[in-house]
N, C-alpha and C positions, 0 to 999 in steps of 0.2 A: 180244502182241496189242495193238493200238493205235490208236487213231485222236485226234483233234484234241487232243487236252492230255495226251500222255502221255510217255512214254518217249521216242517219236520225238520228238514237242515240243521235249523238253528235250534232245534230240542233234540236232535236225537244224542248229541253228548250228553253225556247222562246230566244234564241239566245241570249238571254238577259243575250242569254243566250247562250253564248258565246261557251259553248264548244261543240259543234254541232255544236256543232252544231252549238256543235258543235253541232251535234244531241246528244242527246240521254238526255230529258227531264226523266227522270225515273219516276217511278212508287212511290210514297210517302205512308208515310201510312192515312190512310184515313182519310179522310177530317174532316170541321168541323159539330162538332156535335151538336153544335146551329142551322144548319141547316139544321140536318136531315130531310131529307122527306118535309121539305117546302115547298108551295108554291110560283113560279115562282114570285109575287107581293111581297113577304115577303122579311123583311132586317133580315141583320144577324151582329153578336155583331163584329165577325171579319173576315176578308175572308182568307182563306186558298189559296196559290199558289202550283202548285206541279210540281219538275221541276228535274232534272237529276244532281245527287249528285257530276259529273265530271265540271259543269257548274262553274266556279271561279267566273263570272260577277252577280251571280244571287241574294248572299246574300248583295252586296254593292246597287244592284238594289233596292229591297225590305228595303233596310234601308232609300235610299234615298226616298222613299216612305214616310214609316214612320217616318222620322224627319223631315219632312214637317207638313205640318198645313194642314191635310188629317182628312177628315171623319170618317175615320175607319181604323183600324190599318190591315196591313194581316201580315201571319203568311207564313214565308216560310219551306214546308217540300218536302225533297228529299230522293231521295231512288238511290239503285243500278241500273244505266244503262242494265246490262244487260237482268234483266228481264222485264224492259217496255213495251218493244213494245207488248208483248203475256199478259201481267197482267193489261194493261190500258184499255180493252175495257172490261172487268169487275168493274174494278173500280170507273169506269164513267156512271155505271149505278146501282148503289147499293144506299142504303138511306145516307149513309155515304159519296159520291162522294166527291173531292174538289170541292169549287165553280170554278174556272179557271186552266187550267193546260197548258201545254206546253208539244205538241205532234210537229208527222210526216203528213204531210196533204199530202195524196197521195191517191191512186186509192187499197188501200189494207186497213186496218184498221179501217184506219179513212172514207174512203166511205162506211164500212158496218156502222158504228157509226150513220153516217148522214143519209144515207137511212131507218135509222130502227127510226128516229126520238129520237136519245137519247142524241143529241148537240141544243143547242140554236143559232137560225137563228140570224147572225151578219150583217147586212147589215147597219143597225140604227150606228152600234159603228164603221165600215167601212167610215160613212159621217162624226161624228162628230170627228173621230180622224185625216181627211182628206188623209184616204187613197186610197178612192174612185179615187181623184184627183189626187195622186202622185205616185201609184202602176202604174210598166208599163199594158199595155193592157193584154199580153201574158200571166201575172199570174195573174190577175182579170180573164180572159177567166179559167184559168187552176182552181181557187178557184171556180168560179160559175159550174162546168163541174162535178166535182166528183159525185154528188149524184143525177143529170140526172132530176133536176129539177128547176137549172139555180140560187140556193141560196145559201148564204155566211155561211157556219155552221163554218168559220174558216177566222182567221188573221195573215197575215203571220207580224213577226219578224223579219225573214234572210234568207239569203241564201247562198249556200255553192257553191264552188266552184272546176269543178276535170275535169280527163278526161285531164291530165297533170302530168308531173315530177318535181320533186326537185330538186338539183343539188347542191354540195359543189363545188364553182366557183374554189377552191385552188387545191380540187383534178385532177377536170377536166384538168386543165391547167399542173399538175404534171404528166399525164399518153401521154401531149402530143395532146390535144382533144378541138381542136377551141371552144370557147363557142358560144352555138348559138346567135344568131341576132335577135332581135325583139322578143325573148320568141317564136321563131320559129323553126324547124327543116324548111329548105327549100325541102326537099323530104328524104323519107324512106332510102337513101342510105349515105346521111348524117347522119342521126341517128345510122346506122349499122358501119358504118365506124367507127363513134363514140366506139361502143361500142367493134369492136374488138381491137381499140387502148388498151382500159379500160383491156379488158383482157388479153390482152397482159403484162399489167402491172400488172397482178396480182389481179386486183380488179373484185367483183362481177357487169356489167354493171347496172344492176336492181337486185332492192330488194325491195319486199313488203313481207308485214304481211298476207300469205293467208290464215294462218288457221283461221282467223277472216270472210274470207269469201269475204266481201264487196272488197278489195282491189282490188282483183281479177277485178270483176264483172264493178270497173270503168275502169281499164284497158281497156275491152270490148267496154266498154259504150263511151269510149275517141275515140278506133279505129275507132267507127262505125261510128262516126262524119264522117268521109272520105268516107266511102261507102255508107250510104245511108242520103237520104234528111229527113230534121228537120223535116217537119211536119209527113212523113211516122215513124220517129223513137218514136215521140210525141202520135203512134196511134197503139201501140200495138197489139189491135185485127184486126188490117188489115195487118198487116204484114207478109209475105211469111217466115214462121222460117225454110222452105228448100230452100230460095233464095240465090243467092253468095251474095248479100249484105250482110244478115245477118249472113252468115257461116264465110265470109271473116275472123272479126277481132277472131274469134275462133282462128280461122285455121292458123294465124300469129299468135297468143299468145302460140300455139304449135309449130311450126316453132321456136321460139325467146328461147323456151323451149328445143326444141332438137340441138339449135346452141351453146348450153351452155351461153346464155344471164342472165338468170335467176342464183342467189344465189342459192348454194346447201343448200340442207334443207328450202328452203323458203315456202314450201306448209307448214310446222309444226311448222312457226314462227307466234308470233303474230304480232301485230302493234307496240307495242313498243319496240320488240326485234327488230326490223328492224329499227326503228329511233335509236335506239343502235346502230347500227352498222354503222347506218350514220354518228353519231357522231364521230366513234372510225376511220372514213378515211375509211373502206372498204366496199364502194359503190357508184357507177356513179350516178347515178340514181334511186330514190325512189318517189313515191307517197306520203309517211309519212302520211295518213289517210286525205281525205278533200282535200288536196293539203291547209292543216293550220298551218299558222308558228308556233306557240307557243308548239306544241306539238314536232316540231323539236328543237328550243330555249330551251325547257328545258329537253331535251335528249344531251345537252350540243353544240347546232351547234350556231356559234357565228354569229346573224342575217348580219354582214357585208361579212361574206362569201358564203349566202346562194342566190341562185336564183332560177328562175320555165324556166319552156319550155311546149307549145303544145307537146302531144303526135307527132310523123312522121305520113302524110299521108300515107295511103296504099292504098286509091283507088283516082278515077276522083277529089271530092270534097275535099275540102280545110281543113285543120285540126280545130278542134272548141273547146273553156273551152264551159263546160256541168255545168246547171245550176240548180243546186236542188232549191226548189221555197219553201219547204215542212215544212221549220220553223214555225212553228207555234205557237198560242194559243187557243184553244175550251173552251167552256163552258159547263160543263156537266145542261143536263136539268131538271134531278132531283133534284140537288142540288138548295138550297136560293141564296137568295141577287144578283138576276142576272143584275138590274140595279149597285149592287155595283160593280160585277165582268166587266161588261162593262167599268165602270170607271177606273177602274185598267187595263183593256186591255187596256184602250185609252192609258195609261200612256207608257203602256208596250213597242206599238207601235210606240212612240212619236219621236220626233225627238233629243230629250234631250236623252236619253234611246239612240237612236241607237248610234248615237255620241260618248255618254258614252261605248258602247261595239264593236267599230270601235277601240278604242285608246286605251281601255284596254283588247279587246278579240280579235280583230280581226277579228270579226264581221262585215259580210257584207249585210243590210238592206233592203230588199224589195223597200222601199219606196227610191224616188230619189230626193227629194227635202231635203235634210239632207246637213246643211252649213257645209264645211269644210270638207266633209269625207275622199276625197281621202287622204288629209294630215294624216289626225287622223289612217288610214289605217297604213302606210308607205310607204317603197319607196318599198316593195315585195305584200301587199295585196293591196294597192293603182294600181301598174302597172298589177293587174289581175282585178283590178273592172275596169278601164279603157280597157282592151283587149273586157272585157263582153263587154264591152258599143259599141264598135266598129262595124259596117254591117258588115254583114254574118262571128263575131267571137264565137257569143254562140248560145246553144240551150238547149232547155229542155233535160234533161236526160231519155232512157225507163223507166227506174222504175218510173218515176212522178206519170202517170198513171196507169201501169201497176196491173193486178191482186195481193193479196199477192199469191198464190200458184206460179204464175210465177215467181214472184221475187224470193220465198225462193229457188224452185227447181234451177233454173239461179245460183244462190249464190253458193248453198251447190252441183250443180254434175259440177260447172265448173273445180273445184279441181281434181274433178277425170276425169275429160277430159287430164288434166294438167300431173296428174302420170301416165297414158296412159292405166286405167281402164276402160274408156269407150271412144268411138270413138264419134266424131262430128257427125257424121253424127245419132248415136241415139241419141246426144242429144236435137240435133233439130227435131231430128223427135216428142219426148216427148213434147216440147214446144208447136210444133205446133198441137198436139194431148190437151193438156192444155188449147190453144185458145179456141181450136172450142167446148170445155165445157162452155166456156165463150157466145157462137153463139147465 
């Protein structure tokens, strides 16, 4: 679930862009002006990329572009992640646009962009970068679906990986707290057990950044793996938001809330006050935004003590990593040089590129045919793109598709669910009042 500084955030540079994304390709300032207002045939002197200023992997990317024996040089400009996500779908249709950017490809934003006709159809740079052939089926379905006319207005990059905890293996083991097996909780009661050890010991069991919002909302999105089935969770508008499936993992994240599970003061922490504080030994269990190492690593957690876990089941179904698919890159349609911006996506996509932000981002690539990844990963992102790959261990996450009004209101009243200003049961009633404007 996501909106303006999250997950997407930090994946919508083209993963490439690594931090997203992780998300959060930002909003740059605008583009080239060689290619104001051009026509869609016309070249331009150089292409502008526009990608999210948190992104580390993006300027060694675009270098290695450019100190190649490359047609044209591009120009990388970044901006602040946190105003992208609301300031790109203006951006991208102004005479100024960048030629290429690096967005969130989901059912909020980027499906009004596509629907209104103001991205250039990729299916051509989909064949020749051969992602046609090497994208799994599921997010070829989930890119052709957004804009309800079965065409590619976008290429994914990466994908993120949540719907999961972090773990200092040194702490766990100092409070007394078996480490799980298999990046598994074996049942909810193992996890609890867990954590009243952890309190016992004085430590916060869980800590996330929720005034960011997003943290919150994977929590949700990881529970509900357990209670309800991937393709129901995949279909938004058909889903019962007064059913126990969907109430379920609320209704334990308040629970886990009033057991004293949760760090005090964590609704008014950010994200990286909470990777603070994993580093400083006071906390079991974090998210740490993404479930991405590097943002723990340089909040000072030394990568040989760190591991992941499944969320604990809470219902029938089995616990699952949730797969954001939403990395992306678009091509604004206004903008020139869109056979050049083509060629720079192919690059983007490639498999030298992912390679390159597997082993220095920790970037996890759409495409499956990429030599070497799981090495170039490690032995903590390698063993979550391996769990992905496993039958019945991932699935898309709700926000893929979902509406943005659903996402933002999900995000921003699950907090006050949490301080105990509003009840579950209005919150779901508001979502499922939210759908049936969607009807």
């Amino acid at each position: 679930m996501s909106i303006e500084v999250s997950r997407r955030d930090l994946l919508k540079g083209a993963g490439v862009l690594a931090g997203t994304a992780f998300l959060a390709a930002a909003c740059g300032a605008p583009g080239n002006k060689g290619s104001s207002g051009s026509s869609s045939g016309s070249t331009v002197s150089k292409i502008v990329f526009m990608t999210n200023s948190q992104d580390a992997t993006a300027p060694a990317i675009v270098k290695m572009w450019n100190d190649g024996k490359r047609p044209f040089p591009v120009e990388l400009r970044t901006s602040d992640d946190s105003t992208y996500g609301a300031t790109f779908p203006r951006l991208a249709t102004v005479s100024d646009a960048p030629n290429i950017a690096g967005y969130f490809i989901d059912g909020g934003h980027f499906a009004d962009l596509a629907k209104a006709g103001a991205l250039l159809e990729m299916s051509d740079m989909w064949q020749a970068a051969g992602l046609t052939a090497s994208v799994p089926v599921l997010i070829r379905d989930a890119y052709t679906g957004f804009a309800g006319d079965g065409k590619l207005y976008a290429a994914p990059t990466n994908t993120s990986r949540y719907g999961m905890f972090f773990y200092r293996k040194s702490i766990l083991q100092g409070a007394g707290v078996d480490l799980p097996v298999n990046h598994e909780f074996t049942s909810e009661a193992e996890f609890t057990t867990a954590a009243d050890k952890l309190k016992k010991a004085g430590l916060s069991p869980i800590d996330i950044g929720a005034k960011d919002g997003y943290p919150t909302s994977h929590l949700q999105d990881g529970l509900l793996s357990s209670t309800m089935a991937p393709d129901m969770i995949h279909s938004p508008l058909k889903i019962d938001y007064m059913s126990s499936e969907w109430m379920a993992p609320i209704e334990k994240l308040v629970a886990w809330q009033q057991a004293g599970y949760f760090a005090r003061g964590f609704l008014g922490e950010s994200t990286q006050q909470s990777n603070t504080n994993v580093a400083q030994g006071k906390v079991g269990f974090s998210t740490g935004m993404n479930v991405w190492v590097p943002l723990l690593t340089d909040a000072g957690v030394a990568i040989d003590d760190l591991d992941w876990v499944l969320l604990p089941p809470i219902g029938d179904l089995p616990a699952k990593i949730s797969i954001y698919a939403g990395g992306g890159i678009v091509i604004p349609k206004i903008a020139g040089g869109h056979d050049q911006a083509k060629q720079f996506g192919e690059f983007l996509v490639s498999p030298e590129v992912a390679l390159y932000s597997a082993k220095n981002g920790q970037v996890i690539p759409a495409r499956t045919d990429v030599a070497g990844l799981q090495a170039a990963l490690g032995t903590i992102g390698g063993s979550m793109y391996d769990k992905g790959t496993q039958d019945g261990k991932s699935q898309f996450g709700w926000d893929d598709a979902t509406p943005t009004d659903m996402i933002t209101y999900d995000r921003n009243n699950l907090q006050a669910v949490l301080a105990g200003t509003q009840s579950v049961k209005e919150f779901c009633q508001q979502l499922e009042s939210l759908k049936k404007g969607h009807l």
